[in-house]
PQR file with spaces between the fields and no chain letter, atoms N, CA, C, O and H, PARSE charges and radii, in Angstrom:
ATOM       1  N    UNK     1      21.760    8.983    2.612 -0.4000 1.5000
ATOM       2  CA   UNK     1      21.077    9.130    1.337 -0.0000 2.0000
ATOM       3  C    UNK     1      20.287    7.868    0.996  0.5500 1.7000
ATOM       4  O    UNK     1      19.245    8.008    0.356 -0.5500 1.4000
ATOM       5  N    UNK     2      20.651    6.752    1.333 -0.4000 1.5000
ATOM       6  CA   UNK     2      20.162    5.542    0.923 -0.0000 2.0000
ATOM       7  C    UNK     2      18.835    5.395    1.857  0.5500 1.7000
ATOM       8  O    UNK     2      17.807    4.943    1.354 -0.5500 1.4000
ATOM       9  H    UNK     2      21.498    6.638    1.853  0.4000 1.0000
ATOM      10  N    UNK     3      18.872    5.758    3.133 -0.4000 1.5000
ATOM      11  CA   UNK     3      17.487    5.895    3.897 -0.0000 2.0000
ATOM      12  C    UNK     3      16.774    6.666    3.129  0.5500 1.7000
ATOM      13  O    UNK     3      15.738    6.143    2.719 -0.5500 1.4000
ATOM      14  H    UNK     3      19.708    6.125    3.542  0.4000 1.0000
ATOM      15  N    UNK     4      16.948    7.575    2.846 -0.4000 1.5000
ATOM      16  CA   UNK     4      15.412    8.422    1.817 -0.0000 2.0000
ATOM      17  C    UNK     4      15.182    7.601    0.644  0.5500 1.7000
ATOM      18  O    UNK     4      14.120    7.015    0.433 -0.5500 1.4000
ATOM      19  H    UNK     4      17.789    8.000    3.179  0.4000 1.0000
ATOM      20  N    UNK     5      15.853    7.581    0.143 -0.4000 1.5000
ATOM      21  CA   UNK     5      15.793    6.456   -1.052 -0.0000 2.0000
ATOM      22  C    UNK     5      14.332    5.137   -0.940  0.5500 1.7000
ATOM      23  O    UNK     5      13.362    4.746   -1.589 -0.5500 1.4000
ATOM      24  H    UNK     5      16.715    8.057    0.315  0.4000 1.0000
ATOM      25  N    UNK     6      15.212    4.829    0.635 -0.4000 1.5000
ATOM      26  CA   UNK     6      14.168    3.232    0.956 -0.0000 2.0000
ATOM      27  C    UNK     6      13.078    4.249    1.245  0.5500 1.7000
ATOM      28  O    UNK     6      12.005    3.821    0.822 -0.5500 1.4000
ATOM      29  H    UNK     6      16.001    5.146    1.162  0.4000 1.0000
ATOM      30  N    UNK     7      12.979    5.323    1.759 -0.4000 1.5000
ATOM      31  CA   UNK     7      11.601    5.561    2.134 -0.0000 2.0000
ATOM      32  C    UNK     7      10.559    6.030    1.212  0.5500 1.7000
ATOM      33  O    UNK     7       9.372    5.714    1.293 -0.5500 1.4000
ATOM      34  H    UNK     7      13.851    5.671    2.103  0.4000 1.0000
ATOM      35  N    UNK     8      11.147    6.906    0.215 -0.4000 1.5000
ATOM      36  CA   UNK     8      10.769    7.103   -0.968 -0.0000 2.0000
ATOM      37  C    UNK     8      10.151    5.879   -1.896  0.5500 1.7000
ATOM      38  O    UNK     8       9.171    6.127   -2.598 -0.5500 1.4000
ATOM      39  H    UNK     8      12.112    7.162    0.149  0.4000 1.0000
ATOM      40  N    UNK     9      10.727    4.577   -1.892 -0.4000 1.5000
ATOM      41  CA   UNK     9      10.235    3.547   -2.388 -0.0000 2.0000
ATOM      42  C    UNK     9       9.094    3.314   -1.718  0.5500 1.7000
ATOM      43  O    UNK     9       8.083    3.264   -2.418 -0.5500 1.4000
ATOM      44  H    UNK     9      11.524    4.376   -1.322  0.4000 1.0000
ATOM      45  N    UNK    10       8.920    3.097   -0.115 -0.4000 1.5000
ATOM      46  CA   UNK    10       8.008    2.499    0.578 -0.0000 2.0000
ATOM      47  C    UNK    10       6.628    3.355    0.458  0.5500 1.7000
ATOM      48  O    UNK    10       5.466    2.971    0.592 -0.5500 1.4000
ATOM      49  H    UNK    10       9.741    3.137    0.454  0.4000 1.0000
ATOM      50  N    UNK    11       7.251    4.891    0.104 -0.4000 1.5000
ATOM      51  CA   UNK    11       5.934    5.762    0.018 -0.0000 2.0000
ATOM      52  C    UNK    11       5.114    5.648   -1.698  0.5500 1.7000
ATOM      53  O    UNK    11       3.947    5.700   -2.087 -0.5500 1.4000
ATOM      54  H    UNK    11       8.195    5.202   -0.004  0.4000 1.0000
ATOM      55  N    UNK    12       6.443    5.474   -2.360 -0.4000 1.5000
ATOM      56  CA   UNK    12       5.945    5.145   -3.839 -0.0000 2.0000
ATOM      57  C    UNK    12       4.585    3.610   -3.424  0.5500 1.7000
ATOM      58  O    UNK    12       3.373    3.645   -3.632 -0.5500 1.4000
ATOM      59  H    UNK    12       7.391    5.431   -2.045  0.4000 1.0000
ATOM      60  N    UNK    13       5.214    2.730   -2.962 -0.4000 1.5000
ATOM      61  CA   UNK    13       4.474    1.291   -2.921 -0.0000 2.0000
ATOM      62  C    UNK    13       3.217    1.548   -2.186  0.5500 1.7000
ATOM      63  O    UNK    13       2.218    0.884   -2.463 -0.5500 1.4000
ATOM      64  H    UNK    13       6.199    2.703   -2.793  0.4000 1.0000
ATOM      65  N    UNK    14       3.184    2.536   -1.197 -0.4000 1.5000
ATOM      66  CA   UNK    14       1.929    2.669   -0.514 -0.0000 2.0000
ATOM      67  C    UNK    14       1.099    3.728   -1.038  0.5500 1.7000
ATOM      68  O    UNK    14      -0.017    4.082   -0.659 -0.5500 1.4000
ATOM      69  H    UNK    14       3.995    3.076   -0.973  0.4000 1.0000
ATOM      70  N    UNK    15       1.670    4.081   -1.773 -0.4000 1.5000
ATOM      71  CA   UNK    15       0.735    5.366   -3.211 -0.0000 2.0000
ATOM      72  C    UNK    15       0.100    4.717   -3.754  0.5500 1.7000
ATOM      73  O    UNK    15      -1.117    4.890   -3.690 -0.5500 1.4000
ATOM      74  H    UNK    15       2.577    3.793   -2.080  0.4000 1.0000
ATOM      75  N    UNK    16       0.778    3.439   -4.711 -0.4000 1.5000
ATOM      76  CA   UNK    16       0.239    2.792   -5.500 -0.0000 2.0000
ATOM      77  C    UNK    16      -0.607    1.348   -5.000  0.5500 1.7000
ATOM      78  O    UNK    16      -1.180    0.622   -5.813 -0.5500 1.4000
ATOM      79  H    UNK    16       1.767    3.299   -4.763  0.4000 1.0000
ATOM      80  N    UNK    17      -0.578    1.130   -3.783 -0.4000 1.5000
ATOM      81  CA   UNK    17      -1.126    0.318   -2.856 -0.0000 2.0000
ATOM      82  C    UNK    17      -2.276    0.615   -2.955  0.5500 1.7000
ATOM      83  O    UNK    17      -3.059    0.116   -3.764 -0.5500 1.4000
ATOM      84  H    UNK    17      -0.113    1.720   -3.123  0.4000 1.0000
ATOM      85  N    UNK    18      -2.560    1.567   -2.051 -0.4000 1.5000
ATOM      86  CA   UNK    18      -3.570    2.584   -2.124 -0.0000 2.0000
ATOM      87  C    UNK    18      -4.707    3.513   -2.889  0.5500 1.7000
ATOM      88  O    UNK    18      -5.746    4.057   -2.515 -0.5500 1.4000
ATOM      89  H    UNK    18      -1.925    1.973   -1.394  0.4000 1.0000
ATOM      90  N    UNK    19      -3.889    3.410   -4.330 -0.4000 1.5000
ATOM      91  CA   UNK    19      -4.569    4.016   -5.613 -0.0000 2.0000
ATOM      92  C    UNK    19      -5.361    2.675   -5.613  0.5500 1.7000
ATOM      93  O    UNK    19      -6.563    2.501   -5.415 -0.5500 1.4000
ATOM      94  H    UNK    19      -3.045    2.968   -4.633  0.4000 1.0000
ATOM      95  N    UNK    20      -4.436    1.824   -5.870 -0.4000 1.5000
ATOM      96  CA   UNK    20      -5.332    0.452   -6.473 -0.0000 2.0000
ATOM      97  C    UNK    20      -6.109   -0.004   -5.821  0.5500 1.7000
ATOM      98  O    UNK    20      -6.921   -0.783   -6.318 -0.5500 1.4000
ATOM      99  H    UNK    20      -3.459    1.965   -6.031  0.4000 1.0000
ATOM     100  N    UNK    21      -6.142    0.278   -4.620 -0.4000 1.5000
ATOM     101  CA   UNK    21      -7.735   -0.403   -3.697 -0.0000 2.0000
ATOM     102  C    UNK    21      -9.022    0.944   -3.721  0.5500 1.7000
ATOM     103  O    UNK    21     -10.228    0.788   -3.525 -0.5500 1.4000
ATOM     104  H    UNK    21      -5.482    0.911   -4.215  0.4000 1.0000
ATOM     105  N    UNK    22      -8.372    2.100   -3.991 -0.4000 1.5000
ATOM     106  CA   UNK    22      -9.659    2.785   -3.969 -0.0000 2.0000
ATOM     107  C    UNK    22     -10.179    2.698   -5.560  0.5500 1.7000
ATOM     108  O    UNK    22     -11.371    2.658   -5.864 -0.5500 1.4000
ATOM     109  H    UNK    22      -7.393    2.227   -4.150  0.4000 1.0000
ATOM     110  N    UNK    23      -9.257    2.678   -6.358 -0.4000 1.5000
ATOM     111  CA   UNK    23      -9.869    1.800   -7.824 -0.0000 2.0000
ATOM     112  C    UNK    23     -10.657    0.855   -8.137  0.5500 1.7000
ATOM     113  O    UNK    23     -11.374    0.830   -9.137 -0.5500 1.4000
ATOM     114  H    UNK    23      -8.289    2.710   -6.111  0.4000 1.0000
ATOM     115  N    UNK    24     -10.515   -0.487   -6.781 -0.4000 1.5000
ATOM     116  CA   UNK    24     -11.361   -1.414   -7.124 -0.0000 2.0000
ATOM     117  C    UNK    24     -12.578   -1.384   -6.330  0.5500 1.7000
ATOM     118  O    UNK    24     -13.448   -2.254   -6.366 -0.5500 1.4000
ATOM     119  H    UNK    24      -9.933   -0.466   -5.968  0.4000 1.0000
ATOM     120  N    UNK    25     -12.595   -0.203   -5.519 -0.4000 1.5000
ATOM     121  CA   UNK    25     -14.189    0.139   -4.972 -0.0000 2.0000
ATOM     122  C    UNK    25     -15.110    0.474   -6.104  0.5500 1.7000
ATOM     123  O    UNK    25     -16.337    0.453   -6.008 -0.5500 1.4000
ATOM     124  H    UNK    25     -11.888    0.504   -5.490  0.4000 1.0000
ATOM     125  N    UNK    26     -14.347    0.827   -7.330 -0.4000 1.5000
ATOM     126  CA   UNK    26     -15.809    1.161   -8.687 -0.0000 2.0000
ATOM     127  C    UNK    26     -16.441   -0.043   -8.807  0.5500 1.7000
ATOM     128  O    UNK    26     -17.496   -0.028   -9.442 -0.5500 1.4000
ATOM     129  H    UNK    26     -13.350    0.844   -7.408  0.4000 1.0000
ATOM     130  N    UNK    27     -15.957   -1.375   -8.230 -0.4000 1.5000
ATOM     131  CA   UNK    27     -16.954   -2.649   -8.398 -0.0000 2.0000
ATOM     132  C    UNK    27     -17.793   -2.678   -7.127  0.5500 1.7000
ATOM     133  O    UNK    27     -18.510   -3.666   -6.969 -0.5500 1.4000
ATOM     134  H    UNK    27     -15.101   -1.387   -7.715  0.4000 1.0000
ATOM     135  N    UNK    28     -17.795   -1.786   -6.262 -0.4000 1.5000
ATOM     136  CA   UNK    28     -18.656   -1.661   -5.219 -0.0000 2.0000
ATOM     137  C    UNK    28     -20.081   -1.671   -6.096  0.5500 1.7000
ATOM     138  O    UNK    28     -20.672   -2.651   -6.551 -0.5500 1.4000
ATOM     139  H    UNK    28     -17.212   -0.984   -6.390  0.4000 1.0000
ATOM     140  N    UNK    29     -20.474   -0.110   -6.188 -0.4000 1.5000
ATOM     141  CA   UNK    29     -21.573    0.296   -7.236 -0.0000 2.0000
ATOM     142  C    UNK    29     -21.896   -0.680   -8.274  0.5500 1.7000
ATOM     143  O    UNK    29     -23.105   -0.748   -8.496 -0.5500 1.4000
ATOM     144  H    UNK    29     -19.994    0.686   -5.818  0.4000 1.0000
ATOM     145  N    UNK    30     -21.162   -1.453   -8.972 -0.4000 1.5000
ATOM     146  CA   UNK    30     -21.366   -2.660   -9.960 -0.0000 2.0000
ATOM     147  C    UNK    30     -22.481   -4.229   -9.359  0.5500 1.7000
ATOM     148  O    UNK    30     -23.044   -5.081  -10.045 -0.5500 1.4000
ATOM     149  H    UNK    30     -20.180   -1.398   -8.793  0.4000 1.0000
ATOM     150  N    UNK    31     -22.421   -4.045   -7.756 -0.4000 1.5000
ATOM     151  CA   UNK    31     -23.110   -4.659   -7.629 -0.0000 2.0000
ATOM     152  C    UNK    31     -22.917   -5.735   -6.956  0.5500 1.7000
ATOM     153  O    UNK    31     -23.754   -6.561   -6.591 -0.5500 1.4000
ATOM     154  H    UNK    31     -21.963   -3.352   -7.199  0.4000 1.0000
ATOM     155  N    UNK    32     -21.103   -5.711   -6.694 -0.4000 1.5000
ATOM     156  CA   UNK    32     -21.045   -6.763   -5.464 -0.0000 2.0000
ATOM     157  C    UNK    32     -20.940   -6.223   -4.243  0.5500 1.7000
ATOM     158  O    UNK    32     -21.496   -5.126   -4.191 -0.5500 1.4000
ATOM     159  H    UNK    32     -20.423   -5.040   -6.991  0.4000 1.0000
ATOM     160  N    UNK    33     -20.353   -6.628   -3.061 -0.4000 1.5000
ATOM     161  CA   UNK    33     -20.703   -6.400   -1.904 -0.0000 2.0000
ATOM     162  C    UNK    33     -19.666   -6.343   -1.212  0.5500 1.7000
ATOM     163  O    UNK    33     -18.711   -7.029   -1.575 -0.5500 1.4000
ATOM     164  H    UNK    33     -19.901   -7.519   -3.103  0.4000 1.0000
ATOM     165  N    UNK    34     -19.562   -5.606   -0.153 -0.4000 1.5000
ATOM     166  CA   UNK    34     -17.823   -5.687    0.684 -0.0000 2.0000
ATOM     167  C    UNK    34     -17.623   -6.730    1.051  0.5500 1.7000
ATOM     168  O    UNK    34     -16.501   -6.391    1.427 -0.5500 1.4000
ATOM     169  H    UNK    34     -20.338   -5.048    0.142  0.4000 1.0000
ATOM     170  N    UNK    35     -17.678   -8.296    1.452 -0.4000 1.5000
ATOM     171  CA   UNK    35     -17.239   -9.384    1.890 -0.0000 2.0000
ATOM     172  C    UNK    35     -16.952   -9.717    0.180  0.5500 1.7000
ATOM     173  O    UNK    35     -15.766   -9.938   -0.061 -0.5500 1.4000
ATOM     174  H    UNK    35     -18.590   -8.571    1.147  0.4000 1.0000
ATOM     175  N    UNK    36     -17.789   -9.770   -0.891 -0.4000 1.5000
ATOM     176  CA   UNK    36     -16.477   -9.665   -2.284 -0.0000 2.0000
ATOM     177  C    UNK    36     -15.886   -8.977   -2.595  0.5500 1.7000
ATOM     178  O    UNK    36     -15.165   -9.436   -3.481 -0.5500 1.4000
ATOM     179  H    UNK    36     -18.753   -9.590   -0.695  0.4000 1.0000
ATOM     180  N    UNK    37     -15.620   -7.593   -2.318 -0.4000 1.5000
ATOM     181  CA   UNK    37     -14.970   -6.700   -2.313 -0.0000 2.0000
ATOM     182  C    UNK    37     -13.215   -7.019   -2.001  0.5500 1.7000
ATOM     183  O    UNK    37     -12.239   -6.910   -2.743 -0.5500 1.4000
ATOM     184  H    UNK    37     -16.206   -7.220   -1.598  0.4000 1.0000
ATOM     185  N    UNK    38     -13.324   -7.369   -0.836 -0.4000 1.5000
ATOM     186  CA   UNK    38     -12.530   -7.833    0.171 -0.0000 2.0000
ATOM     187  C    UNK    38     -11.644   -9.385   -0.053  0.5500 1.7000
ATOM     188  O    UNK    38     -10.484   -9.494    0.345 -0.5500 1.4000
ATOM     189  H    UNK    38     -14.117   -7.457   -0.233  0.4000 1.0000
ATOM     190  N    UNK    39     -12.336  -10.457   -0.698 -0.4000 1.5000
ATOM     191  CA   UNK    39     -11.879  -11.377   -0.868 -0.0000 2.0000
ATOM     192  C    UNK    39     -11.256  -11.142   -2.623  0.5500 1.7000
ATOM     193  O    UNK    39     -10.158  -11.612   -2.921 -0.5500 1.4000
ATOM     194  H    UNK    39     -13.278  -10.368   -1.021  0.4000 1.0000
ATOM     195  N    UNK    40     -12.144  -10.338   -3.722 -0.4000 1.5000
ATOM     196  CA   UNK    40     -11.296  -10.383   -4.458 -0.0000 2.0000
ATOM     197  C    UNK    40      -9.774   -9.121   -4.575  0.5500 1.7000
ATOM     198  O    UNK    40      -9.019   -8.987   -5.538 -0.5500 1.4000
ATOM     199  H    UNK    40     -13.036   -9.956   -3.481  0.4000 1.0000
ATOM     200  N    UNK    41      -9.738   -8.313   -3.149 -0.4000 1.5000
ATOM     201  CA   UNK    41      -8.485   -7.490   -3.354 -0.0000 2.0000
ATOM     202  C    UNK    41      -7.438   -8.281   -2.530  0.5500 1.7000
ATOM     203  O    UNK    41      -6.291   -7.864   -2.372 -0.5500 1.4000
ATOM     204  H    UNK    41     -10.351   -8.422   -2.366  0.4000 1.0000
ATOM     205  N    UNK    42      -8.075   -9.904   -1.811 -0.4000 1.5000
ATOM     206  CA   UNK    42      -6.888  -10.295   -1.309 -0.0000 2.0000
ATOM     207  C    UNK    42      -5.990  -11.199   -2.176  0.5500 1.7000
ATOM     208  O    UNK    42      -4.777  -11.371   -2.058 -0.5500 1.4000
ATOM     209  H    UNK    42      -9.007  -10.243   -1.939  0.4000 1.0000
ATOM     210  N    UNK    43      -6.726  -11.667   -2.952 -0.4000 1.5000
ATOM     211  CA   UNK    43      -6.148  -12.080   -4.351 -0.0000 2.0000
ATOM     212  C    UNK    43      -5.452  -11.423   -5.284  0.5500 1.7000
ATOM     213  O    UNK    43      -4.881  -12.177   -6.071 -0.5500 1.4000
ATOM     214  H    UNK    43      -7.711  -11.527   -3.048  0.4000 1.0000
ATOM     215  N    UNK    44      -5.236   -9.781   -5.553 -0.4000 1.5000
ATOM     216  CA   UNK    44      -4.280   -9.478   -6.372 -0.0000 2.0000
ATOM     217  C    UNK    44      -3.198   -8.502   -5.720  0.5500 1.7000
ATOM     218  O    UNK    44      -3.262   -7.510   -4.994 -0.5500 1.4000
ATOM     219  H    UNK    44      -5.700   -9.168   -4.913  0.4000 1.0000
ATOM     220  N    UNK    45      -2.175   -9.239   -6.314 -0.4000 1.5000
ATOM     221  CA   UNK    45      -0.785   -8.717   -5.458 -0.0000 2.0000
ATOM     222  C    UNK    45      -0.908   -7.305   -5.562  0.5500 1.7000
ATOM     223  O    UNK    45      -1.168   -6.848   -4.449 -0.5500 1.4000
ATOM     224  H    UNK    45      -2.122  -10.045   -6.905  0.4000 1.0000
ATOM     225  N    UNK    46      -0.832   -6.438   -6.416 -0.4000 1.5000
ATOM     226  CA   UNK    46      -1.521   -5.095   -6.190 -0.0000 2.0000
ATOM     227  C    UNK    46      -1.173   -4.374   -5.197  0.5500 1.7000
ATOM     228  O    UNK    46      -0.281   -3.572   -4.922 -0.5500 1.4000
ATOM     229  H    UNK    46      -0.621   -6.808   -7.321  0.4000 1.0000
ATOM     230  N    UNK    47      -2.477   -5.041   -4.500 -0.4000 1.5000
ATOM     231  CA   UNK    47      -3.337   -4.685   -3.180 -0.0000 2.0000
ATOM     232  C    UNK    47      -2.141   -4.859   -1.943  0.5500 1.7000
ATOM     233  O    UNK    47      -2.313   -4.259   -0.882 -0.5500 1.4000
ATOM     234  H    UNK    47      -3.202   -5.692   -4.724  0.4000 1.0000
ATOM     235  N    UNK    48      -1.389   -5.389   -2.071 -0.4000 1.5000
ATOM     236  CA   UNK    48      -0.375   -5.812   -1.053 -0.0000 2.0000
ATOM     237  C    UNK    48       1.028   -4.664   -1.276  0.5500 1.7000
ATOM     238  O    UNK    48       2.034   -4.822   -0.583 -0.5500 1.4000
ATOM     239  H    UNK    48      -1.249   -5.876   -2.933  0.4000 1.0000
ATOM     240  N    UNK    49       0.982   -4.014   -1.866 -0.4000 1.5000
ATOM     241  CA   UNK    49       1.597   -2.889   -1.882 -0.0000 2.0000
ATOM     242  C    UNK    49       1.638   -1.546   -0.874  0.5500 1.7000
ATOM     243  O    UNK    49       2.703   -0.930   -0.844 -0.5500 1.4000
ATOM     244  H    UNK    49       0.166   -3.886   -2.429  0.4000 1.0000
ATOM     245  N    UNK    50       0.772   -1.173   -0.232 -0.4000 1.5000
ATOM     246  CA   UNK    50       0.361   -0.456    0.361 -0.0000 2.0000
ATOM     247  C    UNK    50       0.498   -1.148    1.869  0.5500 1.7000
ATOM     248  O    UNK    50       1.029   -0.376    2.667 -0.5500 1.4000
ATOM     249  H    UNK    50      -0.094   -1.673   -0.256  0.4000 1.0000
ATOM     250  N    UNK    51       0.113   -2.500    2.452 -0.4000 1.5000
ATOM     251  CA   UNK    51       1.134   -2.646    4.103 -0.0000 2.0000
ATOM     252  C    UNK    51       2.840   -2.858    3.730  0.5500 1.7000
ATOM     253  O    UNK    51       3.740   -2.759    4.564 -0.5500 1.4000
ATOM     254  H    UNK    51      -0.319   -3.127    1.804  0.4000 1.0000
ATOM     255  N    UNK    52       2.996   -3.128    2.477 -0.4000 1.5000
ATOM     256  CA   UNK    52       4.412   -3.439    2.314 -0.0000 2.0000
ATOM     257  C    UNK    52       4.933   -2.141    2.440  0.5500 1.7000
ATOM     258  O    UNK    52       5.539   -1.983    3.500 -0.5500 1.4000
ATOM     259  H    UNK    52       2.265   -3.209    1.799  0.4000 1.0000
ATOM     260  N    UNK    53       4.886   -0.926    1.527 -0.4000 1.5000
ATOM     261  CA   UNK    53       4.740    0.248    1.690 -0.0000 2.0000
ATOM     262  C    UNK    53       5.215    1.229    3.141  0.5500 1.7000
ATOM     263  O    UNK    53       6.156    1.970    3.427 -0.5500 1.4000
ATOM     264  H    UNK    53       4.394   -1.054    0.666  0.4000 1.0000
ATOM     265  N    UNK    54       4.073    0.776    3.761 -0.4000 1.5000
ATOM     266  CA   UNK    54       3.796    1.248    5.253 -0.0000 2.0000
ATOM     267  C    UNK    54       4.744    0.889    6.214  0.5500 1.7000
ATOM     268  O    UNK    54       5.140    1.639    7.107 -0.5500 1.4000
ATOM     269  H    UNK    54       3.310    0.174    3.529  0.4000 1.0000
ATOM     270  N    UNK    55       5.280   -0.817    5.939 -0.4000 1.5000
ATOM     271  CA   UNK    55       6.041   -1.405    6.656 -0.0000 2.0000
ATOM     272  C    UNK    55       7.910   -0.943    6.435  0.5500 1.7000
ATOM     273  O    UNK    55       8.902   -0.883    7.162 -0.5500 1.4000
ATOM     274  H    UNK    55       4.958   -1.426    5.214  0.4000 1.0000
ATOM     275  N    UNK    56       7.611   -0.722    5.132 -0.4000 1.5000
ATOM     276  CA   UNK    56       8.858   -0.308    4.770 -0.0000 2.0000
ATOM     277  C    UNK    56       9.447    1.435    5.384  0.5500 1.7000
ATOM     278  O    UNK    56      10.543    1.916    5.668 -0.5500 1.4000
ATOM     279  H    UNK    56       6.805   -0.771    4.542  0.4000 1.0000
ATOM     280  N    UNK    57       8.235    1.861    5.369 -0.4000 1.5000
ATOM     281  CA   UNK    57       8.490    3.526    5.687 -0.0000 2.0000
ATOM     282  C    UNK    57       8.546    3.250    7.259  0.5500 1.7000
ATOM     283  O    UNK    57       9.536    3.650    7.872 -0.5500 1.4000
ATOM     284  H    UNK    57       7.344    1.470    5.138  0.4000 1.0000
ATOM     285  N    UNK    58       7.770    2.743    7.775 -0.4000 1.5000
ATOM     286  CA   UNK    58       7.816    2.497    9.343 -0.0000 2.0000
ATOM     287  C    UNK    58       9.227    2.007    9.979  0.5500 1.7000
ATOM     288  O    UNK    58       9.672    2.438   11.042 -0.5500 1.4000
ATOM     289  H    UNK    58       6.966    2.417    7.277  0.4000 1.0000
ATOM     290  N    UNK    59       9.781    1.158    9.261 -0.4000 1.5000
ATOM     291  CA   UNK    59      10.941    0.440    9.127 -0.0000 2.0000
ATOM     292  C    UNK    59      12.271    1.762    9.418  0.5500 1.7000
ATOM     293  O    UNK    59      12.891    2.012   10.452 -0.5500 1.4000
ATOM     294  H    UNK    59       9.420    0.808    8.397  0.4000 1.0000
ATOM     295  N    UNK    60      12.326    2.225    8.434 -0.4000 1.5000
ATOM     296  CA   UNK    60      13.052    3.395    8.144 -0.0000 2.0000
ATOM     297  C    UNK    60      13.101    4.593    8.974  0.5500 1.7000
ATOM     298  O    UNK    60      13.973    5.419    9.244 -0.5500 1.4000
ATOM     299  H    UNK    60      11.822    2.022    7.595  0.4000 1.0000
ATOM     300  N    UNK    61      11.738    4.397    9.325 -0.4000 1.5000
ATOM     301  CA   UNK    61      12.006    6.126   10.048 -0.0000 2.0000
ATOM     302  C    UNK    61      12.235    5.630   11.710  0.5500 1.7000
ATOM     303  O    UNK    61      12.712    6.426   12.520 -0.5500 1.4000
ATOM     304  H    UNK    61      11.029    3.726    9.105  0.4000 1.0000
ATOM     305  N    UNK    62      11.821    4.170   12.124 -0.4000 1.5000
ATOM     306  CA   UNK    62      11.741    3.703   13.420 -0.0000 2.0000
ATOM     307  C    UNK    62      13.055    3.678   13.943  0.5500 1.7000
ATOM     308  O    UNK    62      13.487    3.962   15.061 -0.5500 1.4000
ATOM     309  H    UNK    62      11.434    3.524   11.466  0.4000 1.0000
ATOM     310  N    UNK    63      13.783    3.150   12.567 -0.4000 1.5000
ATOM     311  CA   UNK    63      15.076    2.434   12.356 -0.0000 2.0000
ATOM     312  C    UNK    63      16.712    3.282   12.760  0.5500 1.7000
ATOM     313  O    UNK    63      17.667    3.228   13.536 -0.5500 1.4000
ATOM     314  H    UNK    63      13.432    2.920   11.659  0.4000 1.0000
ATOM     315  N    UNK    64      16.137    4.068   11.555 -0.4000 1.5000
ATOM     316  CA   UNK    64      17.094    5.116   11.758 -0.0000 2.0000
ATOM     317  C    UNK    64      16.259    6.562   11.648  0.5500 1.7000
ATOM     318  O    UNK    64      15.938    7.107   10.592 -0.5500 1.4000
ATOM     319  H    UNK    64      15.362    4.111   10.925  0.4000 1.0000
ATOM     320  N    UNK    65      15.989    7.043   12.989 -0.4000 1.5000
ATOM     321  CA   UNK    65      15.222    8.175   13.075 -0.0000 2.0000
ATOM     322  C    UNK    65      16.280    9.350   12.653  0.5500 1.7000
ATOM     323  O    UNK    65      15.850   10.184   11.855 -0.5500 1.4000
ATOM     324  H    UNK    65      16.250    6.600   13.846  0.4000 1.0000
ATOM     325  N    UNK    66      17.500    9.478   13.074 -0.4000 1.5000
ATOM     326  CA   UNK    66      18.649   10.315   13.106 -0.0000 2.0000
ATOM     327  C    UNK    66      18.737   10.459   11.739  0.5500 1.7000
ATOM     328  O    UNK    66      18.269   11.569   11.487 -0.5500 1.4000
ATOM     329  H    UNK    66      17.849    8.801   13.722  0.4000 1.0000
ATOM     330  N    UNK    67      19.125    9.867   10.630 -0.4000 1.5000
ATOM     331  CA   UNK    67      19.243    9.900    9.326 -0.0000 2.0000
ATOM     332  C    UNK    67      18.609   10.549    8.393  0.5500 1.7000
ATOM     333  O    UNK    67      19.155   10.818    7.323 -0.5500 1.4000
ATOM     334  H    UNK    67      19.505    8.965   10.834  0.4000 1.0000
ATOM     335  N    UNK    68      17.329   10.896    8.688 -0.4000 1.5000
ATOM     336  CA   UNK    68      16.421   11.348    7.675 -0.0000 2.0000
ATOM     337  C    UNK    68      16.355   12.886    7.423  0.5500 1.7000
ATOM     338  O    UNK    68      15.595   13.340    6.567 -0.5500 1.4000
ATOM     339  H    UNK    68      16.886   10.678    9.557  0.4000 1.0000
């Protein structure tokens, strides 16, 4: 039970990982450019949700494949 749990978290974190970087593409159209694009999503923790996410679900299902 506790494996779905972690994976459920890791998929929650890479939902919201994910929401939030295709959110900050509306400053695409605003007029900056993907090399700022890019440097200001490495700056907010946010954005770091989504490999944490990934890593965590990868983790889990690699980990204990039998469990799930």
């Amino acid at each position: 039970m506790g494996y779905i749990f972690l994976f459920l978290i890791g998929f929650g974190l890479a939902v919201a990982g994910g929401v939030t970087i295709i959110a900050y593409m509306n400053f695409l159209p605003a007029g900056i450019g993907w090399v700022d694009y890019f440097i200001f999503i490495k700056g907010r923790i946010e954005c770091y949700f989504l490999p944490a996410g990934i890593i965590l679900m990868a983790f889990v299902i690699y980990h204990y494949p039998n469990k799930l």
